[in-house]
Each structure stands twice: as structure tokens, then as C-alpha cells.
C-alpha positions as CSV (number, residue, x, y, z in Angstrom):
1,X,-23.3,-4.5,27.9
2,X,-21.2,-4.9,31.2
3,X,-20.6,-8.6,30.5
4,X,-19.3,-7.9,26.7
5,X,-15.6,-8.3,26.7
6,X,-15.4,-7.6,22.3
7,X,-12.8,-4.6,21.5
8,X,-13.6,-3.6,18.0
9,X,-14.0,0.0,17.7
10,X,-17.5,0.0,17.1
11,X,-18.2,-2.1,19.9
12,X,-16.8,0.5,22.3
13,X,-18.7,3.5,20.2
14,X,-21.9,1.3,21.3
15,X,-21.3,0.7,24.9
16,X,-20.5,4.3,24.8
17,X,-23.4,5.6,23.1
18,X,-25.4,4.1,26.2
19,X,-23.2,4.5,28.9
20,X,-23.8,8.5,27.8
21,X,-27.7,7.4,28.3
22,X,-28.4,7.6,24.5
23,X,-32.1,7.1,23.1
24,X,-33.3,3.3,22.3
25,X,-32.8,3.2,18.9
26,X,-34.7,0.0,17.7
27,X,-37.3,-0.1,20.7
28,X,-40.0,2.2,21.3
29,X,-43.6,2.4,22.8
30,X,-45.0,0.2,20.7
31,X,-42.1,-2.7,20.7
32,X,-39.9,-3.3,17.6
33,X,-40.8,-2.8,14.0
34,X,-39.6,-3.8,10.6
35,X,-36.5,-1.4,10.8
36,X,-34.6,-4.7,13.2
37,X,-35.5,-7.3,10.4
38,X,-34.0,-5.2,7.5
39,X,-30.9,-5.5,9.4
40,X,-31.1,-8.9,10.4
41,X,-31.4,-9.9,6.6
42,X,-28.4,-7.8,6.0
43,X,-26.6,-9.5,9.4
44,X,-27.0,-12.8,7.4
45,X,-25.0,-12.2,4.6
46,X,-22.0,-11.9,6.6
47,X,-21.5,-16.0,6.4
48,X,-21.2,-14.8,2.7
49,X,-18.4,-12.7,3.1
50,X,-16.3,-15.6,5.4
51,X,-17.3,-14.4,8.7
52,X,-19.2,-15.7,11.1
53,X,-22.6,-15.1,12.3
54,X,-22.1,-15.4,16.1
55,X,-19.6,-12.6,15.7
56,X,-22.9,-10.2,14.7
57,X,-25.5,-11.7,17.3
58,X,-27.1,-13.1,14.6
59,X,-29.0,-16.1,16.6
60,X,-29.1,-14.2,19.6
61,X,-30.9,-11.3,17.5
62,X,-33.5,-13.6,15.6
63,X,-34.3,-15.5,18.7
64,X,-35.0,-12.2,20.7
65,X,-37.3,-11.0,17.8
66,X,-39.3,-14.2,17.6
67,X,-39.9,-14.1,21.2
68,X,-41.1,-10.1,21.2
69,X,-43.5,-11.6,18.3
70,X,-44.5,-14.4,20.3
71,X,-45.0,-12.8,23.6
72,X,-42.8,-15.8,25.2
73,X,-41.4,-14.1,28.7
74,X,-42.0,-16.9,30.7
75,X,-38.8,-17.7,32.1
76,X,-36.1,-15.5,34.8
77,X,-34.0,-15.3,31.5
78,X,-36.1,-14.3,29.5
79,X,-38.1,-11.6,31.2
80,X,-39.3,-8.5,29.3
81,X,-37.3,-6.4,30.2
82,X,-34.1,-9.0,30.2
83,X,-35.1,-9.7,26.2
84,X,-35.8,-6.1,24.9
85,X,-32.5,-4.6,26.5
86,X,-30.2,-7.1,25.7
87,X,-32.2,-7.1,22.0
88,X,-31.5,-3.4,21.5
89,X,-27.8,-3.5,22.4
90,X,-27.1,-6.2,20.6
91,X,-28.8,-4.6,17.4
92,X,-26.6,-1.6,17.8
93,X,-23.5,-3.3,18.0
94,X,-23.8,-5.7,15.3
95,X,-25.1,-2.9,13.0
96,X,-21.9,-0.7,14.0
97,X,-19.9,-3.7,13.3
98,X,-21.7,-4.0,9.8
99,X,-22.4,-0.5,8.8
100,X,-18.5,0.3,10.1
101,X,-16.8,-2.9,7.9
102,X,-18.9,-2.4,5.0
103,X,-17.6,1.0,4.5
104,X,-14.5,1.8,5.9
105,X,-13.3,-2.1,6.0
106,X,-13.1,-4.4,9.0
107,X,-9.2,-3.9,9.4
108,X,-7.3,-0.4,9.6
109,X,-4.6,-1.0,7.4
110,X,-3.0,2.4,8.6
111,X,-2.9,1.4,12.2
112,X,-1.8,-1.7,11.6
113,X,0.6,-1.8,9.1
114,X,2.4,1.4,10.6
115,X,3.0,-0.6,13.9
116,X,4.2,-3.9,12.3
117,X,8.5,-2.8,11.9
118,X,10.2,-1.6,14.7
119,X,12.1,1.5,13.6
120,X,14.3,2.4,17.2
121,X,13.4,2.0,20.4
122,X,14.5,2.4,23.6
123,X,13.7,1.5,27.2
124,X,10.7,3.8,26.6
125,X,9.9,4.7,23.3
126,X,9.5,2.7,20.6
127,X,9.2,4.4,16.8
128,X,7.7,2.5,13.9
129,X,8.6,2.6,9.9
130,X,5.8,4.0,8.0
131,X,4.4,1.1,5.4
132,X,1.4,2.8,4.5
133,X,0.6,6.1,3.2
134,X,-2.6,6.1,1.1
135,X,-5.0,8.7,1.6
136,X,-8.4,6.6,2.4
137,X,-11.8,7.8,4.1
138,X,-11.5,6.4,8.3
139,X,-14.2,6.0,10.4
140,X,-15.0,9.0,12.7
141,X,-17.6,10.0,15.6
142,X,-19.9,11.3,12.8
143,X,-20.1,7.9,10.8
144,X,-21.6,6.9,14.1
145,X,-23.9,9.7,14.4
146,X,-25.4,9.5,10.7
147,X,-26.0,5.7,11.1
148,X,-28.1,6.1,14.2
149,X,-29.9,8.7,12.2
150,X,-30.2,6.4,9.5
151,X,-32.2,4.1,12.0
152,X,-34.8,7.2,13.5
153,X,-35.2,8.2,9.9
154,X,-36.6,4.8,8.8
155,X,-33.8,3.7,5.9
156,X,-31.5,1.1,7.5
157,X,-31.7,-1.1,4.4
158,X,-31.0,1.9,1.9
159,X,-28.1,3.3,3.8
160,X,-26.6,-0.3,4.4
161,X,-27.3,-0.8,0.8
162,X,-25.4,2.2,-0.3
163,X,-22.1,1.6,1.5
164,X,-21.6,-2.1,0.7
165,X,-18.6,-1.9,-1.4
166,X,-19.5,-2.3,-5.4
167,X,-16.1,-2.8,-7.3
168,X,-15.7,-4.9,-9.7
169,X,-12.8,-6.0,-7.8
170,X,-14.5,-6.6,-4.6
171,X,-17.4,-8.4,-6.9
172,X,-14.6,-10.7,-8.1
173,X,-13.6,-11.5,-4.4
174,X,-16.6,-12.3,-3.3
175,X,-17.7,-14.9,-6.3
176,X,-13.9,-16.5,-6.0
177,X,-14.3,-16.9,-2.0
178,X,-17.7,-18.7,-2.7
179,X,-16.0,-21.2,-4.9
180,X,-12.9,-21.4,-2.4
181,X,-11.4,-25.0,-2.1
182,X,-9.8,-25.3,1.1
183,X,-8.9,-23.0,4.1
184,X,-5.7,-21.2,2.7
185,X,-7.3,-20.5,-0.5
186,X,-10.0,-18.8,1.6
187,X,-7.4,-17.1,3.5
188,X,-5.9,-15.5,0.5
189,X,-8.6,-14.2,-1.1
190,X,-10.4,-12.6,2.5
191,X,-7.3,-10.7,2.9
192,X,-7.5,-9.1,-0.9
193,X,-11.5,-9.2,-0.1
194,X,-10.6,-6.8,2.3
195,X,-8.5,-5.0,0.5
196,X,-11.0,-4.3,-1.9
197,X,-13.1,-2.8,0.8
198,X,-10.6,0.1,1.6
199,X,-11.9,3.7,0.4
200,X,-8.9,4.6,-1.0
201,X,-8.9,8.4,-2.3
202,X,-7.5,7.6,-5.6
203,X,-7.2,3.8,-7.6
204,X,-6.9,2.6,-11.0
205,X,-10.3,2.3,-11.8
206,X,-10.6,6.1,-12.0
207,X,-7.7,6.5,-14.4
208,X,-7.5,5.6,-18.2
209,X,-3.6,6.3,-17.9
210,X,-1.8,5.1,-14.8
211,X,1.2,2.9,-13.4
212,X,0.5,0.2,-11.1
213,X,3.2,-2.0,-9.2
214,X,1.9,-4.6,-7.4
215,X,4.6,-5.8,-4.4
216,X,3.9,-9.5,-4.3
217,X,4.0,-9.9,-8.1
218,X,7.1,-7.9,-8.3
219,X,5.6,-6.8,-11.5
220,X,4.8,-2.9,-13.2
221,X,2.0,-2.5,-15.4
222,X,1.2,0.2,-17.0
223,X,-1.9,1.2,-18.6
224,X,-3.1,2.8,-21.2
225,X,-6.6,2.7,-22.2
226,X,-6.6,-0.9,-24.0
227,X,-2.9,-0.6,-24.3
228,X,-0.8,-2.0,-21.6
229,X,3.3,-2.5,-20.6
230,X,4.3,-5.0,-17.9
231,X,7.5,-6.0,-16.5
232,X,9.8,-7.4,-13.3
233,X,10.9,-5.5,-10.7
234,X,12.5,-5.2,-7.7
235,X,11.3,-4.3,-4.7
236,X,12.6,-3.1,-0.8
237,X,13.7,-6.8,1.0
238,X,12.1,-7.8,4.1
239,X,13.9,-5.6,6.3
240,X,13.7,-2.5,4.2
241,X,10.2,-2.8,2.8
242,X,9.0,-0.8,-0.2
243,X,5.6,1.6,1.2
244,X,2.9,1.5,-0.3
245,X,1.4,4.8,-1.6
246,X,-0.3,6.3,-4.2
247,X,1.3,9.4,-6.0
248,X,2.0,11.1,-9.8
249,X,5.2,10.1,-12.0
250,X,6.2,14.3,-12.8
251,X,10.0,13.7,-13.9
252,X,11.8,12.1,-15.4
253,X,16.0,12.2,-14.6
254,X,18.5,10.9,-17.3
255,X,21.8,9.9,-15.6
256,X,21.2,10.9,-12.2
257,X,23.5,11.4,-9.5
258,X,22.6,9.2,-6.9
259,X,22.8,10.7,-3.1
260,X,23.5,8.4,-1.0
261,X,20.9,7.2,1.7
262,X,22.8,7.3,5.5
263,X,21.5,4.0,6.4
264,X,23.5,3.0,2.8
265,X,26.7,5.1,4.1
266,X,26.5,3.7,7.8
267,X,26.3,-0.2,6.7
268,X,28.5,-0.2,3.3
269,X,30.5,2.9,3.4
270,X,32.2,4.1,6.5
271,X,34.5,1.8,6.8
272,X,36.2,2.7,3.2
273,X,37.1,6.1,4.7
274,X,40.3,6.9,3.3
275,X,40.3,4.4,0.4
276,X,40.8,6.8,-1.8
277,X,40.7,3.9,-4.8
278,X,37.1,3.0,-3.6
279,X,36.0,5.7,-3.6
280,X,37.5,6.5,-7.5
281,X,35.9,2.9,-8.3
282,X,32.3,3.9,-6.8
283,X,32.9,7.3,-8.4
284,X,31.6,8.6,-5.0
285,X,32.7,12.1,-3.7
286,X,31.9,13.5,-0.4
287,X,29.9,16.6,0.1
288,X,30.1,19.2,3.4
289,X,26.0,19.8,3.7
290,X,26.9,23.1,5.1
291,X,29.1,24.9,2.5
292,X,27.8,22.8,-0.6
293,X,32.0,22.2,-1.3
294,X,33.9,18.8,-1.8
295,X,35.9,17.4,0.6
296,X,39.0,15.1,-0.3
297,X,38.4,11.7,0.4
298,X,41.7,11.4,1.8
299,X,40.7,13.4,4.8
300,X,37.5,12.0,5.6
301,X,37.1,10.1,8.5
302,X,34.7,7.0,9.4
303,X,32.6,9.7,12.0
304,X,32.5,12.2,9.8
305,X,30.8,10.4,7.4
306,X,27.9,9.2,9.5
307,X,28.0,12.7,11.8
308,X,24.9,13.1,8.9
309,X,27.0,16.7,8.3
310,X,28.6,15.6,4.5
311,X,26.4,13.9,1.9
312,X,28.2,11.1,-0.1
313,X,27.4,11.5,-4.1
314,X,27.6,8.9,-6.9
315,X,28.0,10.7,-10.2
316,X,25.7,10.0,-12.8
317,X,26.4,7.9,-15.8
318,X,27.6,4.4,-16.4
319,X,27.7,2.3,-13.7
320,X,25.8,4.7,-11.2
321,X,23.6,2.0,-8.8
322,X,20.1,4.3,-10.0
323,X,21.3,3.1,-13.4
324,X,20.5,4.8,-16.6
325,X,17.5,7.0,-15.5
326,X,14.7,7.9,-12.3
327,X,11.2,8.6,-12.2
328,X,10.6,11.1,-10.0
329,X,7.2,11.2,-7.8
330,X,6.2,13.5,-4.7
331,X,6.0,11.1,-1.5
332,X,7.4,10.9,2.2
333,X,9.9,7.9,1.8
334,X,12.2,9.6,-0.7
335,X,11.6,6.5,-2.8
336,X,11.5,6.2,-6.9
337,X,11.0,3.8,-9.9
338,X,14.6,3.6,-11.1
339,X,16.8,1.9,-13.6
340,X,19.7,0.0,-12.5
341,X,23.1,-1.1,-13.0
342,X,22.9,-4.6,-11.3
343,X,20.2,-6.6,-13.3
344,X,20.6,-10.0,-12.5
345,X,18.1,-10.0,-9.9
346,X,15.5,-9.6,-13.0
347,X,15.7,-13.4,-13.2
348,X,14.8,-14.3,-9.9
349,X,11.6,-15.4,-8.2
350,X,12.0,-13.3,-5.0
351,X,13.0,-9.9,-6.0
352,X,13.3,-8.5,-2.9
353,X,16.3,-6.3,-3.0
354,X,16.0,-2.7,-2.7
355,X,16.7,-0.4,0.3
356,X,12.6,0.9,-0.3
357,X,13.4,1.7,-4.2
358,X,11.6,0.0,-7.3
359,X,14.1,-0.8,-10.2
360,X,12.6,-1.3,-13.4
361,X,13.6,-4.3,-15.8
362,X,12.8,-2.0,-18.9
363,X,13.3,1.9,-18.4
364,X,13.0,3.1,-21.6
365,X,10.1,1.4,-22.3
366,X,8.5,3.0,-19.0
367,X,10.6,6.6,-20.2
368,X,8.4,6.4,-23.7
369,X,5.2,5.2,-21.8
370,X,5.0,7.8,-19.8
371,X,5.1,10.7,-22.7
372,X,2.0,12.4,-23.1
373,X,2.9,13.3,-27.0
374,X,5.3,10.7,-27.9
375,X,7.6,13.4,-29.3
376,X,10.2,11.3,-31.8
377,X,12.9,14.1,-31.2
378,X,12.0,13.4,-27.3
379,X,12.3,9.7,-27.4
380,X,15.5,9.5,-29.8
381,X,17.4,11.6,-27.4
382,X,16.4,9.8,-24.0
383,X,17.4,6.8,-25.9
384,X,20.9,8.4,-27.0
385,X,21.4,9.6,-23.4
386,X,20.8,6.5,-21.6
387,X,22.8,4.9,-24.0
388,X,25.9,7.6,-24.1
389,X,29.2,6.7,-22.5
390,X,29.1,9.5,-19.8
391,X,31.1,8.4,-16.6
392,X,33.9,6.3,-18.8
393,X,36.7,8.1,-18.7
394,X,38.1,6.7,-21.8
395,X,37.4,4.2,-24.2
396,X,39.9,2.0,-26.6
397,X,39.9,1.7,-30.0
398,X,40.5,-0.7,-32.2
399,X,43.7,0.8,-33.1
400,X,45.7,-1.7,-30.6
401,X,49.2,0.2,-31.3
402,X,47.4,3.5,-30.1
403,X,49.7,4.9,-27.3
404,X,46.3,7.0,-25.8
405,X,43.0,5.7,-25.5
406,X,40.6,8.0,-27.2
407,X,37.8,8.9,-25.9
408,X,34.6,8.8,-27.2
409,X,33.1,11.8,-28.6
410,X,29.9,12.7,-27.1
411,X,26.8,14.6,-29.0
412,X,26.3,17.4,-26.2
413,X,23.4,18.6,-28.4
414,X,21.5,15.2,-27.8
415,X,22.0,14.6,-23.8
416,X,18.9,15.9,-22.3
417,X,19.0,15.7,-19.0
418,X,15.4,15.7,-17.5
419,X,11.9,15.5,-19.0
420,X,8.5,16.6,-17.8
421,X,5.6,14.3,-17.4
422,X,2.7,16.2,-18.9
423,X,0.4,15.3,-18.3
424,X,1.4,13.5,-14.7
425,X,0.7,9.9,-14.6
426,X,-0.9,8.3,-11.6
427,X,1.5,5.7,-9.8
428,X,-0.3,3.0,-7.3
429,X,2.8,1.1,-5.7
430,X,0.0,-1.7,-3.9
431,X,0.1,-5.0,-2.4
432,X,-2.1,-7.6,-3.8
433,X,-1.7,-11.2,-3.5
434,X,-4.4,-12.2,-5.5
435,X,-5.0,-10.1,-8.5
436,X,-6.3,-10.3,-12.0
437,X,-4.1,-10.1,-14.9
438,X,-4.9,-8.7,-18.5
439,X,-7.9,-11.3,-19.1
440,X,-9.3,-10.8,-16.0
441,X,-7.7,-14.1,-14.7
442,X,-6.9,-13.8,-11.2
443,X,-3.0,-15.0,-10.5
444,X,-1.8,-16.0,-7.1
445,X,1.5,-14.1,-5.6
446,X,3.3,-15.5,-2.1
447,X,2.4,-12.9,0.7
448,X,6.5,-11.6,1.0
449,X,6.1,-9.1,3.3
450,X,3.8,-11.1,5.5
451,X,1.1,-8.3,5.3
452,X,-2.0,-11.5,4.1
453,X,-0.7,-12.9,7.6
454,X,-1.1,-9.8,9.9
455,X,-4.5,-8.8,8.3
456,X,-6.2,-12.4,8.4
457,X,-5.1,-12.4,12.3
458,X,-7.2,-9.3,12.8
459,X,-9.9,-10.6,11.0
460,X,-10.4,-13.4,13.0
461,X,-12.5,-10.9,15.6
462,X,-14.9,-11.4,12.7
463,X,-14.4,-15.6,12.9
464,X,-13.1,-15.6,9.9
465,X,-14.1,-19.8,8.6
């Protein structure tokens, strides 16, 4: 135990179990039964799953047991006592290593992922952008506890048996990383096999109804029972990533005003204080966050706009950079699915180009997905509204001797302005680079964010082949 220099969580919960003098576990009076062997079998499966024996004492574990059956202590390193303590450690470890990966997964994508982008730091302190916010089940002291009970209680192979994952995704995995080519085929798909192994609180597969936007693909789908929507989108660019999370479309906003973020105002606006005309062109007014009034651009100042003391506001309408409409979801980011007013990114490969925001190639088809009751009179006035000239001042006709522009009348009675999601529709925004489409085929996405990279390092505590 003293000589093993491994620094997986479970292996420090097992040199601390006996450092606290806990109870052998697989040794007692009368040697070492059946309970090590069940566990052994399981321990070989692991070449299965891409990893590699030595990293679960496999050899070191069968060859200890056939010497306890064979009575063979005839050498100084291989003395009794030497085989049956280093045989009961090494157990313990390798079935916390197990028992720990099969359930929880072999790599914390909280931990990691939420220390990969530097947020600020200083000579000190260093902060860290959150990436990841899905509620999953984590291992805990009492994971521990219950698999050491497993092992008095006589029902290792049950309990091993009931936490190995059983999706049909991580099924899928698993049969494709058998019939892997070469190494960076098998490197993709033992990231998204690990993946698969994360107890997430809430996925697709519980759902009938639910919106899925998979980062890598820079695709939505949205599903329906057997009916399903898909299209591009645009995601949060290397440097402003999009989280991943998993939440409830509630809203829907038709020609929203768009506040402006202060990392947006800092980096593109500031330095247009006093332009009075771009602020007219962006339709932007400034806002004093304390008495809720408008302040004229001409006496705003480059400090006061990033003193974080006035918000900057885009009116809603034509032209507005959230574009035509925003669904609306509860999470920590202040992100949203949004139209857009820029859409030539659509036909790009990389559509990295958000500030953390997903813009949606076809809003109105997501607006009418989302309905619970498909309401005609509901659908024909999100259309008009969307469609509706608000934020033009005026319009010509085609009267070219008109002295005035006219403007364009307006229905009032058709602009609605926000609509309900009832019932609320789940929303998975995930990252998957290997994922199966509609038939079940799985399709191959680049890893953009770099995530395939950071989790294959870690699994190579496992000796990942």
C-alpha cells in the first residue's frame, strides 16, 4: 500500500479504508472464497471496454489466487503473509476502481471541465468558467461503504452486475469500440463510451418530447415521438464556449429586446460613446440600472458604460442581433436558443460564433414544434409577428413621386408578444462526437471544443489501448 503511487479517487478511499485499520474484506479464517473470483471475472472485462488489465491488478490478482490454491509460499516474496496482504489490497482497490467507473464513470466531467478555461486570475486566485452544469449522481463516502457491504453480504457479482451501465447508447459504444479500426477511431468512441457512462439526472431517453443540441454537430433535433425536426446552428466559439446543461424550453419571446451582455459592451461598444449615429443604426439606447430611465447617448461616456451601472438595450424588431424571436429556459449562463439577424454562418462547417448563445437556422419551425396544441390562431400570429415590419421606421412605396414615405400599417391585433410552453419541453444542449442519427447510424463530429482531447488524457490512468 505504501509503495502504490496511483491517485484515482478510489485508490485513496482504499489506502484509507486500511490506514483507518478497516476489516479484511476478502480474507478470512479460512483463506479466500469464491467472492475474489466473481470479481476477477468481472476485472477481465475491462480489456473489453479499452483499458487495460494491469491498471486493475488483474495478473497480479489471478497469480496471488492460484498460489493461495496451491499452497506455493516457498519463496522470501512470496511468503504467506507477503501473498495474502498484498492479495487483499489489491482486491479492494481494483474493485473500487471497477465498482466506482462502472457507475459514476471513470472521469468527473464536472471537475474537469469546470477547470479547463481560465476565467480571471491573479497572482493568487485563479477563477474558472463553468462548462458543465448537469445534475448527475457523484461518487460519495457511502458508495464506498455499500460496496464493502456488498462484499460481507456475499453478492459482489449482483451488485457489479447492477451498476454496469445498460443504455442502448452505451450498448452501441461498446459493439463499435470492438470493431474499432485504428487508434483514433478508438479514441473517439472511448470518450462518447464514457459519456454514456455518466448518471445524468435527466436524458432523452426518458422523454417522448424533447430538444437536443448536440455542440460538435452544430445541429438541433427535436423529437417528437416518431416525428422529428433537425437543423444548423450556431454555437459559443472557442473562447466563449456554449455550457452544456440540461433544462425546460418555458417561453417563447417574439421580437425581443436584446440586453446587452458587458463583455459585448466592453469589447464592441465603449468606444462608440458619443456616436450618437451608431448608436441610432444599432438602435441601442442606454439604460441607468438604478432609476430604470434613459440616458442620452450624447452624454454617455466610455467609463460609464462599462462602470456595469447603465444597461445598453437593442430594441426589438428587424435587425435586432436575437433576431426574430428567443426561447426562453431557466439556467445559470443567461444563455438561449435564439433567432438571428446574421445568417450566413448557416452555411458554414464550423459554426462556432456565439458569445455562449445557440441561434437557430429555422425559428419558426422550432416556435410551432414546441406547441403543445398546435393552435392555428397561435401559429398564424407568431408567423405574422416574426414577419411584421416592427423597428423600420418607414417603408417606400411604389409611388416613386410620393414626397413621404408611408409607413406600413401594422395589425396591432395580431402581434403577440410571448407564448407559454405548455407543456415545457426538455432541452439537452450536449456534446457528443460520435452520435447516432435518425437510423441509428452513428455520424462522426470533429471534437471543437477540445473536450474528446481532455477526457481521453484522463483516461489514460485506466491505459487506455
Amino acid at each position: 500500500m505504501r509503495n502504490d503511487a496511483d491517485s484515482m479517487k478510489a485508490d485513496y478511499e482504499a489506502r484509507r479504508y486500511y490506514r483507518n485499520k478497516g476489516v479484511f474484506v476478502w480474507i478470512d479464517r479460512l483463506g479466500v472464497d469464491h467472492r475474489a473470483m466473481q470479481l476477477l471475472e468481472q476485472l477481465k472485462t475491462v480489456s473489453s471496454m479499452g483499458f487495460s488489465e494491469k491498471k486493475f491488478c488483474v495478473k497480479q490478482i489471478e497469480d496471488d489466487l492460484a498460489r493461495v490454491r496451491e499452497l506455493e509460499f516457498d519463496s522470501d516474496e512470496n511468503q504467506i503473509n507477503q501473498v495474502f496482504g498484498r492479495l487483499e489490497y489489491r482486491l479492494t482497490k481494483a474493485y473500487f476502481r471497477f465498482a466506482v467507473g462502472q457507475r459514476f464513470g471513470y472521469v468527473n466531467p464536472r471537475r474537469l471541465l469546470n477547470a479547463l478555461d481560465v476565467r480571471d486570475s491573479d497572482s493568487i486566485h485563479v477563477s474558472y468558467r463553468q462548462l458543465f452544469d448537469v445534475r448527475q449522481d457523484e461518487v460519495d463516502k457511502s458508495f464506498y461503504r455499500l460496496a464493502l457491504r456488498k462484499v460481507h453480504q456475499d453478492s459482489v457479482a449482483i451488485f457489479l452486475n447492477e451498476i454496469t451501465p445498460s443504455s442502448a447508447l452505451y450498448t452501441l459504444y461498446l459493439k463499435q469500440l470492438n470493431d474499432a479500426h485504428n487508434r483514433f477511431e478508438r479514441a473517439k468512441i472511448l470518450c462518447n463510451l464514457e459519456r454514456a457512462r455518466w448518471r445524468t439526472h435527466d436524458n432523452p431517453s426518458m422523454h417522448q418530447k424533447y430538444v437536443m443540441v448536440n455542440i460538435p454537430a452544430f445541429r438541433l433535433m427535436g423529437v417528437d415521438g416518431k416525428d422529428t425536426i433537425t437543423m444548423r446552428v450556431g454555437c459559443g466559439s472557442l473562447e466563449t464556449k456554449t455550457p452544456l446543461l440540461s433544462s425546460q424550453m418555458e417561453r417563447m419571446d417574439v421580437n425581443p429586446r436584446w440586453v446587452l451582455p458587458a463583455s459585448i459592451i466592453k469589447k464592441s461598444v465603449a468606444h462608440h460613446a458619443g456616436d450618437s449615429a451608431y448608436f441610432a443604426r444599432k438602435r441601442f439606447s442606454v439604460i441607468d440600472r438604478h432609476t430604470r430611465k434613459k440616458v442620452s447617448v450624447h452624454h454617455v461616456t466610455a467609463d460609464m458604460l462599462t462602470s456595469g451601472s447603465f444597461y445598453v438595450v437593442q430594441t426589438g424588431g428587424v435587425g435586432n442581433s436575437l433576431g426574430r424571436i428567443i426561447f426562453r429556459f431557466k439556467n445559470n449562463f443567461a444563455v438561449y436558443l435564439h433567432d438571428t439577424s446574421q445568417r450566413d454562418f448557416f452555411n458554414l462547417h464550423d459554426r462556432g460564433v456565439s458569445h455562449g448563445c445557440v441561434r437557430v437556422e429555422k425559428p419558426f419551425d422550432l416556435a410551432v414544434f414546441l406547441l403543445g396544441d398546435k393552435d392555428e390562431k397561435v401559429i398564424d400570429k407568431i408567423k405574422y409577428s416574426m414577419l411584421a415590419p416592427i423597428g423600420v421606421e418607414s417603408e417606400k412605396t411604389d409611388d416613386e413621386d410620393a414626397e413621404e414615405p408611408k409607413k406600413k400599417e401594422i395589425d396591432k391585433r395580431m402581434l403577440i408578444h410571448s407564448v407559454s410552453v405548455n407543456p415545457k419541453v426538455p432541452l439537452f444542449i450536449t456534446y457528443y462526437t460520435l452520435y447516432p442519427g435518425r437510423w441509428g447510424v452513428l455520424a462522426e463530429y470533429p471534437d471543437v471544443y477540445g473536450y474528446d482531447r481532455v477526457i481521453y488524457g484522463m483516461l489514460k490512468n485506466y491505459g487506455v489501448q
